[in-house]
C-alpha positions, 0 to 999 in steps of 0.5 A: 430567463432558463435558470443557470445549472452550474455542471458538476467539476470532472476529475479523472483518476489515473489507477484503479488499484485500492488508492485510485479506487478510494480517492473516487469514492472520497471525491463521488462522496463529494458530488464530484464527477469522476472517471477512473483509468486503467490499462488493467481491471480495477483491484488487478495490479499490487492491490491483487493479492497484497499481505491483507495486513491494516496495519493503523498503529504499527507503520514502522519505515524499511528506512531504519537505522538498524538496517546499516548492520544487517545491510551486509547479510541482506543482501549476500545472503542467498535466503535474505528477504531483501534482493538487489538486482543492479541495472542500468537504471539511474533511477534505481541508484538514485532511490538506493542512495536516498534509501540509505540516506533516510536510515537515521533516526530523525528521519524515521521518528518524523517518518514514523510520526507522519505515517501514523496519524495518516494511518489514523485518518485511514482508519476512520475513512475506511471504518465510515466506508464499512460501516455504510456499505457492509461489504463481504471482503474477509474484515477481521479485527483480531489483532497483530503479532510483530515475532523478533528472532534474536534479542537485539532485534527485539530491543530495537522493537521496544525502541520503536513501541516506546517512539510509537506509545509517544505517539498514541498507539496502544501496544505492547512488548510480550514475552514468548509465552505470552505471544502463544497465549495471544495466538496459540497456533505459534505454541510450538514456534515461540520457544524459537522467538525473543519476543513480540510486539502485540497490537490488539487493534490491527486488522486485516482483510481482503484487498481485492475484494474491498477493491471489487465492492469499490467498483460495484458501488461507484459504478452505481453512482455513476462514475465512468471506467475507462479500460485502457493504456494512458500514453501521456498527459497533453498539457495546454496553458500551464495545465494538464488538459487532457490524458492521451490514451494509447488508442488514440482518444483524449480524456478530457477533465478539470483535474486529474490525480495520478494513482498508478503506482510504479507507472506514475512517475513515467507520465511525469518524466516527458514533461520537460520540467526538469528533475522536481517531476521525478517522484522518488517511487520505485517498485519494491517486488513482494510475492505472496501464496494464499492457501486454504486454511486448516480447520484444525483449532489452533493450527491456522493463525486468527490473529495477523502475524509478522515474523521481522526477521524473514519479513513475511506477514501472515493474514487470515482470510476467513477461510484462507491463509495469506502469506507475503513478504520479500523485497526486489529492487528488481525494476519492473518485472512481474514474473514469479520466482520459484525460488521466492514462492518456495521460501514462503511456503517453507517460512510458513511451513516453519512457523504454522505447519499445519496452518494450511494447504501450502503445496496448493497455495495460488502465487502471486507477485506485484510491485509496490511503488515505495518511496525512500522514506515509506511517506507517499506522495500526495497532492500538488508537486511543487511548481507543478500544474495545478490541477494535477495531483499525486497519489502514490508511493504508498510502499507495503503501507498502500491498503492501510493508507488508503483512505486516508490519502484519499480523503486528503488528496480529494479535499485539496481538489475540492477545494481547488477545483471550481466547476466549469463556467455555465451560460445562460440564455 
């Protein structure tokens, strides 16, 4: 009698951005076959060209009940960081109501509780993967400055440093001198500020090029990637069986996670099984501009900067300067706005005038997929087929949560897939 070879299980991940990218990697890192989906080239989407930022211990939700009294000024005024855009989209209005529902204070210190020991678990995972793999993707370790304009704002970060302290993080609240001392490219701009909230142990690197490194080394273990727009998930039994690509082939596998961002939720909808399959993600548009940074000492920033007011961060990319902020609730639209790229060159010109090239600097749009609350969505939903998981929602938070949410989202399929049955003859 042949010995019996048991076949490894197959899962397909349906996103090649930096969450898809990781969740194949925890899952080949198990042994696991993996095929990974994209209508676009692994890193391309909201992974492109995102705010750079790891942000471990600093995971503060947009959902804030401070939010209620600058709600007016942000959103009628012409500068506000924060655009709504009405349309004639249920959905739309149905996350905005849940949005505003979340801005109270149980909700974001259990949001706030949540996310940081996720982020921790990120953290770990993708320290393991650097430390394995020693990719060239721009990683710096130097630090972040979260810059509060007036002292209300401030005195609210205190609140949220204390919450965080609580909870482990290692911060602390400076004075505007001591953030200059920090980092002395902001010497001529902190005499404008309240103060900062300093984390030492934030990082900050390039997301795309962790993403390339990603499909580089899966690609040489083995996992299949597949080019291409999935249509629609064919279900059979209870069960996903198979993912319906719009050139008419079937991706056949034993589980599948749903990792694509803004899109997941439309390939949940046409299931049929009432509103339980509507994910509360919604696309929040960011831009961002990257410049080459000035080699001037003390011009370009080294450590990563976050000015709270304008919401717009600031990373250093070896010898590039990323700056990204703004939120749109804009539906999906990708196209670039003048006006958005000139209010971060402006803002950038404002806070590190010699920092960099800004006339020059590339543009860039993408749409982060947020929750109401800033929590992603992951694993199993309820009383839905087992072998599909989520992986989404991850807002502005999605390269600092990634591996975390990998690593959990493929411990649950290890452990609830089992491979194919074999025969013997």
């Amino acid at each position: 009698m042949e010995p019996v070879h048991t076949p490894r299980p197959h899962v397909c991940v349906l996103g090649a951005g930096i969450v898809g990218l990781a969740t194949a990697w925890e899952l080949a890192q198990a042994g696991v076959a993996v095929t990974v989906v994209d209508r676009a080239a692994p890193g391309q989407g909201t992974s492109g060209a995102n705010g750079a930022q790891l942000s471990y211990a600093y995971v503060q939700p947009l959902a804030d009940p401070s939010l209620w009294l600058q709600l007016p000024k942000l959103l009628l005024s012409p500068d506000s960081p924060l655009s709504l855009r009405l349309r004639f989209d249920p959905w739309q209005w149905a996350w905005g109501l849940r949005f505003l529902a979340a801005c109270r204070t149980s909700v974001s210190r259990r949001t706030t509780e949540r996310l940081l020991a996720l982020a921790a678990e990120s953290r770990t995972g993708f320290d393991d993967f650097m430390a394995r793999e020693r990719i060239d993707c721009d990683f710096s370790a130097t630090g972040k400055l979260v810059l509060y304009a007036d002292a209300e704002g401030f005195a609210g970060a205190r609140r949220q440093l204390a919450l965080q302290r609580e909870l482990g993080s290692v911060q602390q609240a400076l004075a505007p001198a001591e953030c200059a001392a920090v980092e002395p490219a902001l010497a001529h701009y902190a005499p404008r500020i309240a103060g900062g909230i300093h984390t030492p142990g934030e990082c900050a690197a390039d997301c795309h090029k962790v993403c390339q490194a990603l499909e580089r080394l899966l690609r040489a273990r083995g996992v299949a990637f597949v080019r291409g727009e999935v249509s629609r998930l064919r279900m059979h039994g209870g069960r996903v069986a198979a993912v319906q690509m719009a050139d008419g082939t079937a991706l056949q596998a034993d589980a599948f996670v749903l990792a694509l961002g803004t899109g997941s939720p439309a390939l949940l909808c046409p299931l049929g099984l009432g509103a339980a399959w509507r994910v509360p993600v919604y696309p929040l548009k960011g831009y961002s501009i990257t410049a080459v940074a000035s080699a001037q000492p003390g011009a370009a920033p080294v450590v990563s900067v976050t000015d709270a007011a304008r919401k717009v961060v600031f990373a250093r990319l070896g010898d590039r300067l990323r700056v990204a902020g703004m939120a749109e609730l804009t539906g999906e639209d990708l196209s670039i706005a003048p006006a958005r790229i000139a209010a971060l060159q402006a803002t950038a010109r404002d806070v590190f005038p010699q920092g960099g090239d800004y006339a020059r600097a590339e543009p860039w749009a993408g749409l982060r997929p947020a929750t109401p609350t800033a929590e992603p969505v992951l694993g199993r939903l309820p009383q839905g087929p087992a072998n599909l998981f989520m992986n989404t929602g991850h807002g502005a938070l999605g390269f600092t949560l990634a591996f975390g949410s990998a690593r959990r989202v493929a411990a649950a399929i290890t452990g609830s897939v089992a491979a194919p049955a074999a025969c013997s003859a």
